[in-house]
VOMILUM-705935 format. One line per field, with one value per residue (C-alpha): residue in three letters; x, y, z. Coordinates in nm, 4 decimals, always signed. Layout:
% VOMILUM-705935
resn: (ALA/...)
X: (X/...)
Y: (Y/...)
Z: (Z/...)
% end
This chain:
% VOMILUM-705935
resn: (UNK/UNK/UNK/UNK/UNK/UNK/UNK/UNK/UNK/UNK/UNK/UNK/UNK/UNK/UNK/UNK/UNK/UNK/UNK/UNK/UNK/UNK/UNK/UNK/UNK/UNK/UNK/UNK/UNK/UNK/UNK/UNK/UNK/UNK/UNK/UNK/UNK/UNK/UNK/UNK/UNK/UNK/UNK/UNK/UNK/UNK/UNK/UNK/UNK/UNK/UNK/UNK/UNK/UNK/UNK/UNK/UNK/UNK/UNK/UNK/UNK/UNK/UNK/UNK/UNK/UNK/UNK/UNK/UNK/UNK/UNK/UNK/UNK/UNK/UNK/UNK/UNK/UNK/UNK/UNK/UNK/UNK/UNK/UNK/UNK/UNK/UNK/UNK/UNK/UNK/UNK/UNK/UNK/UNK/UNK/UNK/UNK/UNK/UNK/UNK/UNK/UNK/UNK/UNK/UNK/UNK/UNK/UNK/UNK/UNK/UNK/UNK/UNK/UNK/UNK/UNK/UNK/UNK/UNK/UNK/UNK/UNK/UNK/UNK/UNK/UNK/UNK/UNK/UNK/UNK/UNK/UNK/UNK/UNK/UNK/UNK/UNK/UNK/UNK/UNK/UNK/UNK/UNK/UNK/UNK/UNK/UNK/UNK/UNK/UNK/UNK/UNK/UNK/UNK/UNK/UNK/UNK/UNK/UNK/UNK/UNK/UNK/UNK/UNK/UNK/UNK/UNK/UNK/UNK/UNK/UNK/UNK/UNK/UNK/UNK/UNK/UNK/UNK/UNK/UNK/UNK/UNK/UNK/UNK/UNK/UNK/UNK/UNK/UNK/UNK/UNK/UNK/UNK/UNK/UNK/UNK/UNK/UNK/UNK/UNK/UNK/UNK/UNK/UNK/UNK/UNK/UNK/UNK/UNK/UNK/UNK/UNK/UNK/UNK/UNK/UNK/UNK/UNK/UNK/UNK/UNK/UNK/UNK/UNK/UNK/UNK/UNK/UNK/UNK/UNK/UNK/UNK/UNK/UNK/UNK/UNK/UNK/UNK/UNK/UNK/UNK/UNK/UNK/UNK/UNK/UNK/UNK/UNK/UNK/UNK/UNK/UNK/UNK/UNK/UNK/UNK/UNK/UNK/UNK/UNK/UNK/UNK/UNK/UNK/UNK/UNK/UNK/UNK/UNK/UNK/UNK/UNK/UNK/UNK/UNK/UNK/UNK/UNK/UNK/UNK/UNK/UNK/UNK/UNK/UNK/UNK/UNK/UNK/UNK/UNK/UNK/UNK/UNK/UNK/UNK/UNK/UNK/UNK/UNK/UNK/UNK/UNK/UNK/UNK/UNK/UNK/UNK/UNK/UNK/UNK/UNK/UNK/UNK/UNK/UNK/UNK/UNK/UNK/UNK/UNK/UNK/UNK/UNK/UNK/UNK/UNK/UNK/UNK/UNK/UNK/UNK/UNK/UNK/UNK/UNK/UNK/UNK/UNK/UNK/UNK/UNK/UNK/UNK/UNK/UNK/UNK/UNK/UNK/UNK/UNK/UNK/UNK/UNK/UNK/UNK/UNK/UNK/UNK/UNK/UNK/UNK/UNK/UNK/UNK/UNK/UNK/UNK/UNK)
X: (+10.3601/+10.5164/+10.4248/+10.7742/+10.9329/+10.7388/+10.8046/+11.2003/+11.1986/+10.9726/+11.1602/+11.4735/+11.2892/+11.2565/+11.5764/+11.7144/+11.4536/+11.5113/+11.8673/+12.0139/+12.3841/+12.6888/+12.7087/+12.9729/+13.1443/+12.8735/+12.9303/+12.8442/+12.6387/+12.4197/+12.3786/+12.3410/+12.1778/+12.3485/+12.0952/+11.8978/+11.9356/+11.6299/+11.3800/+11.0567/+10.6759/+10.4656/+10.1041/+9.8720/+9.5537/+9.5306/+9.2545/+9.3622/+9.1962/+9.1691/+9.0228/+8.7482/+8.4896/+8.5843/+8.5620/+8.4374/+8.0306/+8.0956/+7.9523/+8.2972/+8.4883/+8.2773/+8.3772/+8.7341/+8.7271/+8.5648/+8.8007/+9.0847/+8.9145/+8.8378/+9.2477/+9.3243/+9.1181/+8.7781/+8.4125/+8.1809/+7.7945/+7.6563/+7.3611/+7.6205/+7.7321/+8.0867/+8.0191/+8.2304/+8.3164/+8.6755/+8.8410/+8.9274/+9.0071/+9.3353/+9.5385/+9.9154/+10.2156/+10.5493/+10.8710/+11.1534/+11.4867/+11.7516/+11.9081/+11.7079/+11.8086/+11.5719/+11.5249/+11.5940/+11.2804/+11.1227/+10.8136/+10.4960/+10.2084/+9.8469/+9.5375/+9.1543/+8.9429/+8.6239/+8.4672/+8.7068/+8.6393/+9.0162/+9.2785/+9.4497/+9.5579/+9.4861/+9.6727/+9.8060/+9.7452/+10.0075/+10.0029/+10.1513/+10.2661/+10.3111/+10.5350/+10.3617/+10.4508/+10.2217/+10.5058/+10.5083/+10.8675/+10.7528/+10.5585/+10.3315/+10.2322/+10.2306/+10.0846/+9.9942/+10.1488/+9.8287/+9.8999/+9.5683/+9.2685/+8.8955/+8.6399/+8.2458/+7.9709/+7.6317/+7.5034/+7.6443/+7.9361/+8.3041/+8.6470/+8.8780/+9.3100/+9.5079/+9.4552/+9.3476/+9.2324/+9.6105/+9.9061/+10.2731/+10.4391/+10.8209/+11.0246/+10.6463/+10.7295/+11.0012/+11.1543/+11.1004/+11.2486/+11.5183/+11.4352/+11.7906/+11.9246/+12.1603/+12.4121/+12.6658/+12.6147/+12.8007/+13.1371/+13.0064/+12.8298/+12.5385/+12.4769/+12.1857/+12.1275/+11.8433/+11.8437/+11.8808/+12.1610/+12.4216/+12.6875/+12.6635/+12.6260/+12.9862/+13.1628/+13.0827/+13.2544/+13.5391/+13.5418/+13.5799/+13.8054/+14.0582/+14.0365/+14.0726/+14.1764/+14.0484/+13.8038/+13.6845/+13.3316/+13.1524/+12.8317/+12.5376/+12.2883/+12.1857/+12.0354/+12.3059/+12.6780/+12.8274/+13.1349/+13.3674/+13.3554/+13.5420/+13.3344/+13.4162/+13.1038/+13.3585/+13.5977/+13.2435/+13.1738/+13.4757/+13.5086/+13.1298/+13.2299/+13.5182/+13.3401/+13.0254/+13.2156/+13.4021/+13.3390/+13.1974/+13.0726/+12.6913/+12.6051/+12.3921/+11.9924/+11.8037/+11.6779/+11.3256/+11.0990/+10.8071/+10.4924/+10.2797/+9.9336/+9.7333/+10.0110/+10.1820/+10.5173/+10.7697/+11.1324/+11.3678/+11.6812/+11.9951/+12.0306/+11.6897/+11.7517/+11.4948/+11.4947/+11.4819/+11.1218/+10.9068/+10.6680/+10.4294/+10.2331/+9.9865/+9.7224/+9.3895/+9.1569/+8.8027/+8.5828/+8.2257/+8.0134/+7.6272/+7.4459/+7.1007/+6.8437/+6.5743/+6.2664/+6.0543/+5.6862/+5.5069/+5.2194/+4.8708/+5.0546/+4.9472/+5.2384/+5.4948/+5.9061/+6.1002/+6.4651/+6.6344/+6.9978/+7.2756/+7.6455/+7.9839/+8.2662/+8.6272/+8.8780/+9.2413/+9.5634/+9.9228/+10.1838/+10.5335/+10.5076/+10.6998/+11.0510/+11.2536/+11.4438/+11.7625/+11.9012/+12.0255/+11.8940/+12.0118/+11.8676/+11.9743/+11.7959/+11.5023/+11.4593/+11.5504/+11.3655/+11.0123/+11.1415/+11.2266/+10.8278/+10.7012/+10.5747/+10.4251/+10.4990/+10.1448/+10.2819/+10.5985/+10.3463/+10.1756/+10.4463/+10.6889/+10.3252/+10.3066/+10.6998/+10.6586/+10.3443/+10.5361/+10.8021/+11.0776/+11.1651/+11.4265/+11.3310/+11.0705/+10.7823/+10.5943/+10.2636/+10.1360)
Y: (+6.3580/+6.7163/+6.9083/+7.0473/+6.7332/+6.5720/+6.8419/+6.7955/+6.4432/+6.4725/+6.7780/+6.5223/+6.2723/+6.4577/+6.5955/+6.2242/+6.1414/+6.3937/+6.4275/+6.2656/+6.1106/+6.1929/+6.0401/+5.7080/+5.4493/+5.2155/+4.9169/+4.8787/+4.5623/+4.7281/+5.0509/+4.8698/+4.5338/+4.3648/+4.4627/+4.1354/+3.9885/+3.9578/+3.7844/+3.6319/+3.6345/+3.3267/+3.2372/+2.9124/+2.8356/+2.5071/+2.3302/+2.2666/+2.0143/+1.8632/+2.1073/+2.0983/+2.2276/+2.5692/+2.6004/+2.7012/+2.6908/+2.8126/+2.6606/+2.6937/+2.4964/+2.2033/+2.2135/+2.2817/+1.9421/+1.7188/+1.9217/+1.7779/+1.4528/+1.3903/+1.4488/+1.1901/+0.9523/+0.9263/+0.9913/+1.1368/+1.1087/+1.4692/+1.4657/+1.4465/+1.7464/+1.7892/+2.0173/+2.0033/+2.2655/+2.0266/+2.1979/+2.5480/+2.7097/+2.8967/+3.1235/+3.0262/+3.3066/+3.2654/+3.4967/+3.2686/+3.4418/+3.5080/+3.2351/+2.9350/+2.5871/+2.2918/+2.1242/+2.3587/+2.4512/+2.8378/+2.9205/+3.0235/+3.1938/+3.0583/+3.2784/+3.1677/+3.2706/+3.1476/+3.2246/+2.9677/+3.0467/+2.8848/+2.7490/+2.6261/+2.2583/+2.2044/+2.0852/+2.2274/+2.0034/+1.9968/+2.3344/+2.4105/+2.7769/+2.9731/+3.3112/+3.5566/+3.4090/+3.1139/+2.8543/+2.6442/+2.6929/+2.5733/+2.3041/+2.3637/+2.1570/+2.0751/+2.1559/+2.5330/+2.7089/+2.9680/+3.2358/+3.3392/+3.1503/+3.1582/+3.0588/+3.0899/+3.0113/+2.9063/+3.2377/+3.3958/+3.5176/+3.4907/+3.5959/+3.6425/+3.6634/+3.7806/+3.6231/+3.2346/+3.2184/+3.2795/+3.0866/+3.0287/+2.6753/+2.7410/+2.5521/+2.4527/+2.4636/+2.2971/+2.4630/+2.2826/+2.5836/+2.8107/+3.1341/+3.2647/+3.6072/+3.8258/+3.8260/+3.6043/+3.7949/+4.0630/+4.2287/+4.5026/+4.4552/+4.7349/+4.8277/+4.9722/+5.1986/+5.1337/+5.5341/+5.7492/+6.0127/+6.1482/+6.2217/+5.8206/+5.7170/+5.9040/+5.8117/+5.4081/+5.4669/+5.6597/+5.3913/+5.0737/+5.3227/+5.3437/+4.9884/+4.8475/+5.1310/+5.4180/+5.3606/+5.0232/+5.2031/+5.4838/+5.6575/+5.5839/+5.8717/+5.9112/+5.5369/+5.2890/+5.2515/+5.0131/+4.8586/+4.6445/+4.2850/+3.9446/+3.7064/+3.3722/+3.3131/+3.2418/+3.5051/+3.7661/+3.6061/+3.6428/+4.0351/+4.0898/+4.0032/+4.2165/+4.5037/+4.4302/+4.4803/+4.8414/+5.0988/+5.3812/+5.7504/+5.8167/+6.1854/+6.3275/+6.3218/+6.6389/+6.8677/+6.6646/+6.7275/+6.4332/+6.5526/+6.2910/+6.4627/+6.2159/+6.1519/+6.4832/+6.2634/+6.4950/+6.3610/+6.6614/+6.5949/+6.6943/+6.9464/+7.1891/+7.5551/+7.8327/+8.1884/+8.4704/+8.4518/+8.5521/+8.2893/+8.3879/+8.0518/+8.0742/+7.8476/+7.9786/+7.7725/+7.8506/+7.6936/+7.7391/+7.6684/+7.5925/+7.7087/+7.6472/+7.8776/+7.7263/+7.9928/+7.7985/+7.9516/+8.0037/+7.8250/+7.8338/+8.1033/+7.9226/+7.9578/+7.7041/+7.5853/+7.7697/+7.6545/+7.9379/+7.8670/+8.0833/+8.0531/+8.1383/+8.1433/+8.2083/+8.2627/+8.2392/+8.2643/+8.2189/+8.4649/+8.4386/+8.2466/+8.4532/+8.3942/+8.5170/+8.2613/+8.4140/+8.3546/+8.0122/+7.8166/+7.5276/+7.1923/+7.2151/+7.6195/+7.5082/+7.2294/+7.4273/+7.7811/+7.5589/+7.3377/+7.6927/+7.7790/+7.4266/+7.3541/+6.9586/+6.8011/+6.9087/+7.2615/+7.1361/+7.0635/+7.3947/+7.5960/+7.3962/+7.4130/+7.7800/+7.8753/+7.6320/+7.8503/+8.1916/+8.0412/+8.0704/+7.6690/+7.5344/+7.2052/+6.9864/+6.9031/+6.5485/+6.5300/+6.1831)
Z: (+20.7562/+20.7687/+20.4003/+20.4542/+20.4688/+20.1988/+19.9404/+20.0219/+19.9549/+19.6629/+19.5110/+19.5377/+19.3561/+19.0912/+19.0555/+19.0324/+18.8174/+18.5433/+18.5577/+18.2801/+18.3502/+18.1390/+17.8292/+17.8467/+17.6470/+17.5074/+17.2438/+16.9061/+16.9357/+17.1980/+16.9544/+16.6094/+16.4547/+16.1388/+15.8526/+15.7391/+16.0751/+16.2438/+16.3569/+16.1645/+16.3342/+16.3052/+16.3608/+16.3770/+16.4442/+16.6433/+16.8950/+17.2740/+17.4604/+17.8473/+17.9327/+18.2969/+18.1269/+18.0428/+17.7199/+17.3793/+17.3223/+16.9514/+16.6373/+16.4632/+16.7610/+16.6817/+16.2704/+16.3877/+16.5547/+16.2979/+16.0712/+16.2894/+16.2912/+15.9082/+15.9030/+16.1434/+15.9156/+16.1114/+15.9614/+16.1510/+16.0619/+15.9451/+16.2302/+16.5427/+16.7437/+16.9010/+17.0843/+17.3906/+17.7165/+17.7330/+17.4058/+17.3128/+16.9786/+17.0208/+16.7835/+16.8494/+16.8080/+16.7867/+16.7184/+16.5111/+16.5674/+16.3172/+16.2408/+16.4224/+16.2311/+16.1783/+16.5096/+16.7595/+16.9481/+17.0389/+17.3073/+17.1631/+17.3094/+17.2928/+17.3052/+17.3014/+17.0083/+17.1086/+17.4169/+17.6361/+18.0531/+18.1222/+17.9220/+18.2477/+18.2273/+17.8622/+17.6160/+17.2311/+16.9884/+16.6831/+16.5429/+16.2261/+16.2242/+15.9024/+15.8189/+15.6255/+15.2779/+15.3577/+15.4339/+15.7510/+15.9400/+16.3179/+16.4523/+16.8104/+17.0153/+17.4419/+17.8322/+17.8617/+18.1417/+18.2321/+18.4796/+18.5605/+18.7144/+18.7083/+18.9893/+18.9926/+19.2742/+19.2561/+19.2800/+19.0116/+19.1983/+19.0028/+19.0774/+18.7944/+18.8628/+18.5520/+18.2121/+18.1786/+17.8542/+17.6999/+17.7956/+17.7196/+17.6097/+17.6922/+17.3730/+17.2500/+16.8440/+16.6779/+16.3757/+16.0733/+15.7913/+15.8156/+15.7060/+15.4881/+15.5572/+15.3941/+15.6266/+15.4367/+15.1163/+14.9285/+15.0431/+15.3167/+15.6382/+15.7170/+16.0749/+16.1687/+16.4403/+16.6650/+16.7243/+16.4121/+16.4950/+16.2791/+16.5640/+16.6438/+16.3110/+16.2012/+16.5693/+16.4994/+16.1733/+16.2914/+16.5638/+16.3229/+16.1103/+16.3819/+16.4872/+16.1738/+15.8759/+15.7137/+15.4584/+15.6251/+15.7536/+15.6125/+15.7185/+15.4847/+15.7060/+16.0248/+16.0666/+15.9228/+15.8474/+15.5920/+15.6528/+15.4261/+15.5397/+15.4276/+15.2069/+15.4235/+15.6016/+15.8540/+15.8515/+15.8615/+16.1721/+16.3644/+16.1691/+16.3419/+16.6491/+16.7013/+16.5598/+16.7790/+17.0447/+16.9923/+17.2729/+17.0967/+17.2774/+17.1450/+17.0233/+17.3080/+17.1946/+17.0896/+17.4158/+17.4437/+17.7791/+17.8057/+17.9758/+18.0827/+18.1572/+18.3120/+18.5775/+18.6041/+18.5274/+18.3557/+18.2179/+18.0822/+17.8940/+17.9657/+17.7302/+17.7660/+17.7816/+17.8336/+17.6964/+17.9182/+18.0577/+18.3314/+18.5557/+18.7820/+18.9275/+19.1917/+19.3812/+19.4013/+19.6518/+19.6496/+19.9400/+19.9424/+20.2461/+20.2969/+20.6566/+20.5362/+20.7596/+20.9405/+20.9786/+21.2080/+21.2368/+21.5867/+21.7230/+21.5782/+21.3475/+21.0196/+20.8793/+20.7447/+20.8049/+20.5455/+20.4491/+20.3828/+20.1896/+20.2937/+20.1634/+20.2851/+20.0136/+20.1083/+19.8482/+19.8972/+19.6985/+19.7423/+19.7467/+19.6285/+19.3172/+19.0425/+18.9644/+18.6195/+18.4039/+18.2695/+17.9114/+17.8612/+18.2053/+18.2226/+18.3680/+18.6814/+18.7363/+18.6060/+18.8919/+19.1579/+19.0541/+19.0445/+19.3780/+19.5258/+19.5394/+19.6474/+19.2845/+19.2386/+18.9438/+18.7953/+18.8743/+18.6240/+18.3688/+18.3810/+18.3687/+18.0603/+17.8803/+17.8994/+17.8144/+17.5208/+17.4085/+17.4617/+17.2546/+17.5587/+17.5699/+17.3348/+17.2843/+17.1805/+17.4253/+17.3938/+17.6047/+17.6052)
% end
């Protein structure tokens, strides 16, 4: 491929790529969450089984089942070992959402504890699944969908696609609790903003203050906004879902450019500027070359081969890689004054490194 024509298409690239677009309209529910709604994480610890045997070899699998045995009102003797390569001690995870009633059902995700090969084509066995005060609010249990798959040969050869010892069980747990929330309490509503900003924070409240009177919403700080709300359980559900729904402009985010050094990806916000500043960026390629010397003796001369080592180096370096930046460049300069000397995006790196260190970028830099 022409280097011309692939530095054109990749300077393009990265224009698009960094360019941020002009800030818009956005609505309330898809800035904010209601304060005290949210959801609730739950965990078990359960026993699959039907498995071909692929799984545990673990002392502790073998007292889980006789555990889960003794509770189903069998006695084992003492001297007999479960063991078994068909079952699989699994921890099971679940997120219960905001507002999940008794009955309704949520997936869960399984994951082997032991030293399981393949959970594909087992089975959960009822799982009860406890919030982090102890109490029991779901119940597991059914066929694991595994996306990943196992295979071994007689010779010790294996083959291993994705992850088979976890699994999913879509609407595996029923909910047996429901976890209360603060929602229907008090007379005000707090929204919370997913991003901290003051500008949004006061435009949602000016928002619901124009939609619905002045003093209805006031700005708490930069993360939440409490408006006045009815007391009907009823009446705060229709008032959420009008507000929810308000169009509301977001303050524009703080001049941020995010330098990912293993990859040489860089993202720059929209509103970066640069001080005036002074870049000089250059290749230098150093290449080094062995022609070894052969001194070969004559004949009957006594003597012996000698490898002589003799090295050519070559250095070279580009020309025409300085360029100013005037006060108060914008975005847009920046892109095209590195694009305009065939920098890569490593180059990019380099260079908003070194005006950070001389003090000549106005914004913060995150390298990850």
């Amino acid at each position: 491929m022409n280097i011309q024509r692939y530095q054109r298409w990749a300077s393009v690239l990265l224009a698009l790529a960094i360019v941020a677009p002009a800030a818009q309209a956005e609505r309330i529910k898809d800035l904010t969450q209601v304060a005290g709604v949210r959801s609730n994480q739950l965990i078990g610890y359960g026993l699959v089984v039907g498995l071909t045997n692929t799984g545990d070899k673990t002392r502790f699998t073998s007292q889980a089942l006789r555990n889960m045995m003794n509770q189903l009102g069998i006695t084992l003797p003492a001297g007999i070992d479960l063991r078994s390569k068909n079952i699989a001690v699994v921890s099971v995870q679940a997120e219960l959402p905001a507002f999940s009633k008794p009955g309704q059902t949520i997936d869960v995700n399984v994951g082997s504890l032991g030293d399981a090969k393949s959970l594909r084509g087992g089975s959960l066995l009822m799982t009860p699944l406890k919030g982090a005060d102890g109490q029991v609010y779901a119940i597991a249990q059914g066929n694991l969908v595994v996306g990943g798959l196992s295979a071994s040969g007689q010779d010790g050869s294996k083959i291993t696609v994705n992850v088979p010892s976890s699994g999913r069980i879509p609407n595996g747990a029923t909910v047996e609790r429901e976890v209360p929330t603060g929602f229907a309490q008090g007379g005000a509503m707090v929204l919370n903003l997913h991003t901290p900003d003051f500008s949004t924070a006061n435009q949602i409240a000016a928002a619901i203050n124009r939609a619905y009177g002045e003093g209805t919403a006031r700005p708490i700080d930069g993360s939440s906004v409490q408006v006045a709300a009815p007391r009907d359980p009823a009446q705060r559900v229709s008032f959420a879902s009008m507000v929810e729904n308000l169009n509301v402009s977001p303050g524009d985010a703080a001049a941020k450019v995010v330098v990912n050094s293993r990859t040489g990806t860089v993202v720059i916000s929209n509103h970066v500027r640069v001080q005036p500043a002074a870049v000089s960026h250059g290749n230098l390629t150093v290449t080094i070359t062995e022609r070894p010397q052969v001194s070969q003796p004559g004949p009957f001369a006594g003597g012996q081969t000698v490898v002589t080592p003799k090295s050519d180096i070559n250095v070279q370096e580009e020309a025409n890689r300085a360029f100013v930046f005037n006060p108060g460049v914008t975005l847009d300069e920046i892109v095209n004054a590195v694009n305009k000397v065939g920098a890569a995006p490593s180059d990019l790196v380099a260079i908003l490194e070194a005006l950070k260190s001389a003090g000549a970028l106005r914004a913060e830099l995150i390298v990850i």
